[in-house]
Kinemage of the C-alpha trace (Angstrom):
@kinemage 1
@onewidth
@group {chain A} dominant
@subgroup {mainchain}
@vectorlist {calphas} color= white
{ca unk a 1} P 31.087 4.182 51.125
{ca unk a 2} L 29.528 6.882 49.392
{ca unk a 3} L 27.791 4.706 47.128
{ca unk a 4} L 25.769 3.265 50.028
{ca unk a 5} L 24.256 6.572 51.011
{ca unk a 6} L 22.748 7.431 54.221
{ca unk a 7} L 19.568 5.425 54.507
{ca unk a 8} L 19.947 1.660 56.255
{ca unk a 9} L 23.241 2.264 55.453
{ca unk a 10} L 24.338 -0.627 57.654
{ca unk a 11} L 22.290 -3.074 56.122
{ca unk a 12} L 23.277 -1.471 52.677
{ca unk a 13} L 26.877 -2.158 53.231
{ca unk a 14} L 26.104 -5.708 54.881
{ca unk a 15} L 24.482 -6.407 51.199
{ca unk a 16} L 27.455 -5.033 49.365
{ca unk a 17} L 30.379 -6.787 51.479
{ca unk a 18} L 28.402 -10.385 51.187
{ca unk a 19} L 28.332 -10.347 47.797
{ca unk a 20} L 32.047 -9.137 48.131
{ca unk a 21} L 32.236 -12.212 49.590
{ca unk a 22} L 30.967 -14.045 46.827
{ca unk a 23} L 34.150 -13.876 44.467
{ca unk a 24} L 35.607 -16.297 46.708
{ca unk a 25} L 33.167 -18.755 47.288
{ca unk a 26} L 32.376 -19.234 43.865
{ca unk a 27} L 35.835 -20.191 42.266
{ca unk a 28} L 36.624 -21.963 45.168
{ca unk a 29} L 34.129 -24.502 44.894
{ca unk a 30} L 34.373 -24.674 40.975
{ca unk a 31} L 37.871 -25.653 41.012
{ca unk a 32} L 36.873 -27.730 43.968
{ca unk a 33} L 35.133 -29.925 41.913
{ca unk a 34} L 37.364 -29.181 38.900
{ca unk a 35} L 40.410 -30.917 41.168
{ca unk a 36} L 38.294 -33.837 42.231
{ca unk a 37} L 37.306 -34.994 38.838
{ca unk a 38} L 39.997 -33.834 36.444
{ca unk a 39} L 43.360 -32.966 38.347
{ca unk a 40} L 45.391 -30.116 39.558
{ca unk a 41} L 46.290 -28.760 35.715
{ca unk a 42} L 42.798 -28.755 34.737
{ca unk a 43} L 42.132 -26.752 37.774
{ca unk a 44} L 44.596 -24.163 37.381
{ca unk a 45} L 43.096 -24.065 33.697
{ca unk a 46} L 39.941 -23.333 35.331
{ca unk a 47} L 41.449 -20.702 37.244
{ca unk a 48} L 43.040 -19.249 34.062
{ca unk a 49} L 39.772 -19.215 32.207
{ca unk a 50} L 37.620 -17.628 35.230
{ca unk a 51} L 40.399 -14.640 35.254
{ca unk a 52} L 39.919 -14.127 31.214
{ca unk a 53} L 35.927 -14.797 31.676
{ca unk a 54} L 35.598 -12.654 34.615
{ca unk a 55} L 38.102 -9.564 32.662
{ca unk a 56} L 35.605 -10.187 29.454
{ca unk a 57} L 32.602 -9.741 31.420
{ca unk a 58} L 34.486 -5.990 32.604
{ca unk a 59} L 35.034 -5.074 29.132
{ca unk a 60} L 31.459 -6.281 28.081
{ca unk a 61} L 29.458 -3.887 30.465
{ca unk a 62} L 31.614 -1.185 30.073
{ca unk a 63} L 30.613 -1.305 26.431
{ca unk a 64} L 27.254 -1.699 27.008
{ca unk a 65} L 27.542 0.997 29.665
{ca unk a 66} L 29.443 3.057 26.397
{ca unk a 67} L 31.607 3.873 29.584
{ca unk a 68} L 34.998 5.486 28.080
{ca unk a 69} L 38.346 5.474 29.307
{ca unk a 70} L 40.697 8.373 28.975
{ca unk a 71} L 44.711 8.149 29.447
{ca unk a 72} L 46.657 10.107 30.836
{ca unk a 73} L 48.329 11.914 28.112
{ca unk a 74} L 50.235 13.949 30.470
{ca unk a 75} L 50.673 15.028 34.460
{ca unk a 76} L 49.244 18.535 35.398
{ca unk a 77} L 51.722 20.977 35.634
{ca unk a 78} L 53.125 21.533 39.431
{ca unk a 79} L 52.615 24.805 41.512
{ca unk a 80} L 55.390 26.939 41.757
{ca unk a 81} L 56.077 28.843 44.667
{ca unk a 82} L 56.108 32.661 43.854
{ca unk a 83} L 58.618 34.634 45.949
């Protein structure tokens, strides 16, 4: 919720959560219509290829966005107790 700030921040978070919201409705009525003209496999196709469309579309703004990734090469040394 920090994203949303502190201004209208009820009608911010309204606006986020609805298009939330959105990533159902959309595939739902998709394969809706996928299913009533071409069958249940061509529907779970459609599924498939929303998944890989929707992952590409990730990757695609996150290069554009030159955002970068970094592993985790290694966990941070624990604390030890000094006694």
């Amino acid at each position: 919720m920090k994203a949303i700030g502190r201004g209208a921040a009820s009608t911010k978070a309204a606006t986020l959560w609805s298009f939330a919201n959105l990533a159902y409705a959309y595939p739902t009525l998709i394969e809706g219509s996928v299913h009533d003209h071409a069958g249940t496999l061509a529907m779970l196709l459609t599924d498939a290829g929303l998944g890989v469309a929707g992952f590409c579309v990730l990757m695609l703004a996150t290069r554009l966005l030159r955002l970068r990734f970094k592993l985790l090469t290694g966990a941070p040394a624990a604390a030890t107790a000094v006694e």
